[in-house]
N, C-alpha and C positions, 0 to 999 in steps of 0.2 A: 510523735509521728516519725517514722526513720526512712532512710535511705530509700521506701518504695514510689515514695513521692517522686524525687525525680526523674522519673522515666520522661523520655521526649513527650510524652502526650498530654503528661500534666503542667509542662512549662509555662505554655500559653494561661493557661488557666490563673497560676498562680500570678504571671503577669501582671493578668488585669486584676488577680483580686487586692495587688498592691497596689494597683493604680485607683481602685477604688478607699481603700482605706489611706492612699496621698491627698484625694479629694476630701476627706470625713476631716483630718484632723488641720487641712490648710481652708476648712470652709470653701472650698471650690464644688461647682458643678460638678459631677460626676460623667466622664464620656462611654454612651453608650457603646457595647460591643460591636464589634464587625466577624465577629464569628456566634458559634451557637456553644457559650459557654454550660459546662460541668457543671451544675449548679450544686449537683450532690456532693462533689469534691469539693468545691469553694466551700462549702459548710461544713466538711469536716477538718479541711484543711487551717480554717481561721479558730473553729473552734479547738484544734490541738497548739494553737500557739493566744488564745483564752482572744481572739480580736476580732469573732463570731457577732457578738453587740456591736462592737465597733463601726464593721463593715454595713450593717443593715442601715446605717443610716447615710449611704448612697444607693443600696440597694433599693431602697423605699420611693426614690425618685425617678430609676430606671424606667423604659418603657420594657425594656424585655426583663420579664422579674421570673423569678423560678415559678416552679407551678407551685397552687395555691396551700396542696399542705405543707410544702416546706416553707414557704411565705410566712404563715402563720405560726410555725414553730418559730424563725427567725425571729417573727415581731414578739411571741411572747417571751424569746431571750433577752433581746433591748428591753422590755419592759421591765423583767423581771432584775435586769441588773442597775435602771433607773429609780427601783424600790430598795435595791441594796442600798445605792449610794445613799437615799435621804437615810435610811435605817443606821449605815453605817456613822455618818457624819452628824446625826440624834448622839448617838449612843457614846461617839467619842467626845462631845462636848462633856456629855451628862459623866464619864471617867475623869475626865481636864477636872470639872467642879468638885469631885470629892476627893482628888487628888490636891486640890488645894487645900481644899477644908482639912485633911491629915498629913498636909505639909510631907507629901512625895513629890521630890523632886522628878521631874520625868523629862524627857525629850521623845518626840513621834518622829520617826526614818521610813526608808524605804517608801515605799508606794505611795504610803497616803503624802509624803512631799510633792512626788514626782506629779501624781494623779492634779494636783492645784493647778501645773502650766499648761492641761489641756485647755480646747473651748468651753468644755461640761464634765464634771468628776465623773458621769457615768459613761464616756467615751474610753478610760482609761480603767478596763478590768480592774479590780482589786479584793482578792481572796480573802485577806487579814489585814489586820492593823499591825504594828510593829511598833511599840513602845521601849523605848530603853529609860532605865528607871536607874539613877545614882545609885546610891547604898542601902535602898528597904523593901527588896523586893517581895520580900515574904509580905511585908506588910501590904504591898498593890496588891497581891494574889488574894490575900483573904478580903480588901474591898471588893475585889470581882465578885469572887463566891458570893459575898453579901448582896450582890446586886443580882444573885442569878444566874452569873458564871459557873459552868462546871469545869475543874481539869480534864484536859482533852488527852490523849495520850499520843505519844512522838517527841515528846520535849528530850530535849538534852539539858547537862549542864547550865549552859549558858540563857536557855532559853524555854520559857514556861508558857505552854498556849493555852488558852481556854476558850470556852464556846459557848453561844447564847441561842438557842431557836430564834428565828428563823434563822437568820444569817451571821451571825456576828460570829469572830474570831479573833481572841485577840491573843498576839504576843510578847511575851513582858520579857525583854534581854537584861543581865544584867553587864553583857560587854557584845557590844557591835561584832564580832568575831569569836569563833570558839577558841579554846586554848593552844590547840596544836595547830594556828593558824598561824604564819609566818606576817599576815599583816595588824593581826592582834595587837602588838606592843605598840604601834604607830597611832592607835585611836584610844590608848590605854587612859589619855590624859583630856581627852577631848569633851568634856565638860567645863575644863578651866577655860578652855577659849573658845565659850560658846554668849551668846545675848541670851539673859535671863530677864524674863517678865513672871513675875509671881513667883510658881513653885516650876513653869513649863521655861526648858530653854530651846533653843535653835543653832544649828549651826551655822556659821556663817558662810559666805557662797561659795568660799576658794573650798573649805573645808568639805561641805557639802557633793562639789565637783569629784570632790579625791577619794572621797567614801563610797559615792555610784559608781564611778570610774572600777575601784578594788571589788565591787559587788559584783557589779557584769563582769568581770575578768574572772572571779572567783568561781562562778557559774560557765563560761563558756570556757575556760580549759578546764573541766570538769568535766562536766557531761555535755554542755553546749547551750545556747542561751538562744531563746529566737525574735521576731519581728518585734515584739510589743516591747524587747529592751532599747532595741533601733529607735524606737517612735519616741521610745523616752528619751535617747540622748539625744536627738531630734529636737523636740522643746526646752533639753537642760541647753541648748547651744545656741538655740534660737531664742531664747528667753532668759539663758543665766549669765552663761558665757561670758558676752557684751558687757557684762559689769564688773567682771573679774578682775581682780589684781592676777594678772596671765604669767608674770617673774614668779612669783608664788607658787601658783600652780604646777606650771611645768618644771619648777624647782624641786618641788615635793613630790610628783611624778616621778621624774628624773632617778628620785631615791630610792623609789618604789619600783623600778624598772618597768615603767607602764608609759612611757610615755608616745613610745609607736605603736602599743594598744589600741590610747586614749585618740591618735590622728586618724589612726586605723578606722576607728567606729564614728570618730566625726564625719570622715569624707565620703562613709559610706551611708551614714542618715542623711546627707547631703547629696548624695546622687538619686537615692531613692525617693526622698520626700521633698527636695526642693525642685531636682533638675528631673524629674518622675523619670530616670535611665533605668528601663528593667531589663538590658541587653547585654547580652556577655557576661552572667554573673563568672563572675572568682570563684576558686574553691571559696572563701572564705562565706560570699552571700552562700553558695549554695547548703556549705557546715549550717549556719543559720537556718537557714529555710526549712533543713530538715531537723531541726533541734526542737521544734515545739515549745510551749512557754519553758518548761524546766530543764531542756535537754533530753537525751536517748541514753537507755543502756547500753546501745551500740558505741554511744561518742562514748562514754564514759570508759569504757572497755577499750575501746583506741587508743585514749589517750594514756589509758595507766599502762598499755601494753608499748607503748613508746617509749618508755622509762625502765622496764621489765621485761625478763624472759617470759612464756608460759607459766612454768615453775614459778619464779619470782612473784608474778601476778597472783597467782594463786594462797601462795605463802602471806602476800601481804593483805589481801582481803580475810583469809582464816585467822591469822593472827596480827592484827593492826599495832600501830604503836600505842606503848601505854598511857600518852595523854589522849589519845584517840576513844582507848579502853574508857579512861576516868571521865571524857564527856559524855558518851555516851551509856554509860552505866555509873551514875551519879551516884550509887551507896558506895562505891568503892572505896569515894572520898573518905569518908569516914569509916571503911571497913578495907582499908587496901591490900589485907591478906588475902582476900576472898579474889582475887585476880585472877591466880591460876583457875580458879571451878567456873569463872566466866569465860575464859578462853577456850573451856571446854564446850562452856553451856551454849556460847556462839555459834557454832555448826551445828552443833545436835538440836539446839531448837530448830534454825533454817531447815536443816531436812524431815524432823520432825512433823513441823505446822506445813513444811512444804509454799516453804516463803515466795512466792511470786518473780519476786525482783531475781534471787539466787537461782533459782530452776532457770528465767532468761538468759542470766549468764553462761550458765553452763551450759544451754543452747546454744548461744551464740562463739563464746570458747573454741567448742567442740566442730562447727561449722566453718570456722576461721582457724585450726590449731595447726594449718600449714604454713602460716604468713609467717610471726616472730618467735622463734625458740632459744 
């Protein structure tokens, strides 16, 4: 969702629909409104930052509830994301057990961690699974297939998805970061100091902190990160925190230049979801607010155009760097002459297929090409 949302008239609205998803994930009462809430906004609005199920389960107790067919769309969202979670949390056991049985080593990140420290795993959306597997990747991939799995297409390098009707997703990394990541080398080792049961291991909590920490940052100077990461670091603070070795942490932060990030996004899932303050947002709630769960082409464009001319921008999205090239066009590895005809093939396919994402930009570009030259 971008920048249209904030207009003065949607403020109110988004408000309360935080005040209602502060009640959902602290188990409190929900307070009715004193206005005559957008009910149509609220549901696109939650739904463009994926905490659309989230919010229904204050909405469900309300006396003023939206009228009755967006009611019913509402409940069969909660519902239908209530079935993911048993499906998703089946189906990830039923991977852990023949992962064992063929002795792949694996570790589960991202979500499915974060999604444990709600009240209910299906309060906390979750799209895919996210597996990082040691050294036999190829071998998980062909268990999926055998169960069912098909290759999905999107994957880079680093990162192999597959997909199961009705709902499953899975991604199988074989490095927590891609290569031309600058925090790649820092998680390069991060098996060795992890707690191993069987063939599944874990990280530990300091480690754990410093990985979501680098994830939200990775995404919100990126394109922008929205509400449901807040809620996450929310539970990681109010439920991990407290048991941290904190010298560690903020030592390892420190190194990582993240550490007025990481106070950054504390004091601000803390004003929102402890001290329920939705007054005065900062640029920075408001960047969130309009970031949706993955961020905007708009931030994404902002932010690279802060580092770049027009030109400059330009140049670097046509011709990216070539570790950028090798993750994302994987034959290269093993065909790396074939670089120049993808550098070529890169633009001509976007204008060709008439890529979505690329036509945006160049709308947005083109609408903005008086501000940075």
């Amino acid at each position: 969702m971008s920048n249209r949302i904030l207009k003065h008239e949607n403020l109110k609205d988004i408000k309360f629909a935080l005040s209602l998803i502060s009640a959902v994930i602290n188990e409190n009462s929900p307070q009715e409104p004193d206005f005559e809430p957008d009910w149509n906004f609220i549901f696109k609005f939650t739904k463009s930052h994926s905490i659309d199920n989230t919010i229904f389960y204050a909405i469900e107790h309300l006396k003023a509830k939206p009228e009755p067919e967006l009611l019913k769309k509402w409940m069969d969202i909660r519902n239908k994301c209530i079935h993911r979670s048993m499906i998703q949390r089946e189906e990830f056991d039923i991977i852990c057990s023949a992962f064992e049985e063929n002795m792949i080593e694996y570790m589960p990140v991202k979500g499915f961690n974060v999604s444990r420290l709600y009240p209910a795993d299906d309060i906390r959306y979750m799209s895919d699974i996210d597996i990082l597997i040691k050294d036999k990747r190829d071998k998980a991939t062909e268990i999926l297939l055998e169960k069912g799995y098909s290759l999905k297409k999107g994957g880079v390098d680093y990162d192999q998805p597959l997909s199961k009707k009705p709902f499953m997703v899975v991604e199988l990394h074989n490095s927590l970061f891609p290569k031309y990541s600058p925090y790649r080398s820092f998680f390069d080792d991060i098996f060795t100091k992890c707690e191993k049961n069987g063939c599944r291991y874990n990280m530990s909590g300091e480690d754990f902190y410093i990985y979501e920490t680098v994830h939200l940052y990775k995404h919100y100077a990126g394109s922008g990160s929205g509400i449901r990461s807040i809620m996450d670091f929310y539970f990681i603070n109010k439920k991990l925190a407290p048991e941290l070795n904190k010298d560690i942490v903020n030592e390892k932060l420190k190194l990582l230049g993240l550490n007025e990030f990481s106070e950054k996004i504390a004091k601000l899932a803390d004003k929102w979801f402890e001290k329920n303050d939705f007054e005065n947002f900062s640029e920075e709630e408001l960047y969130i607010i309009s970031s949706g769960t993955y961020g905007t082409v708009e931030h994404m464009i902002k932010n690279r155009r802060e580092k770049n001319s027009r030109s400059g921008y330009f140049l670097s999205r046509l011709f990216p760097p070539k570790s950028i090239m090798f993750e994302f066009y994987p034959k290269l590895n093993s065909r790396p002459f074939l670089l120049p005809f993808y550098y070529i093939y890169r633009p001509l396919n976007a204008v060709t297929f008439k890529n979505k994402k690329i036509v945006t930009e160049l709308k947005i570009l083109n609408k903005n090409k008086k501000t940075k030259t």
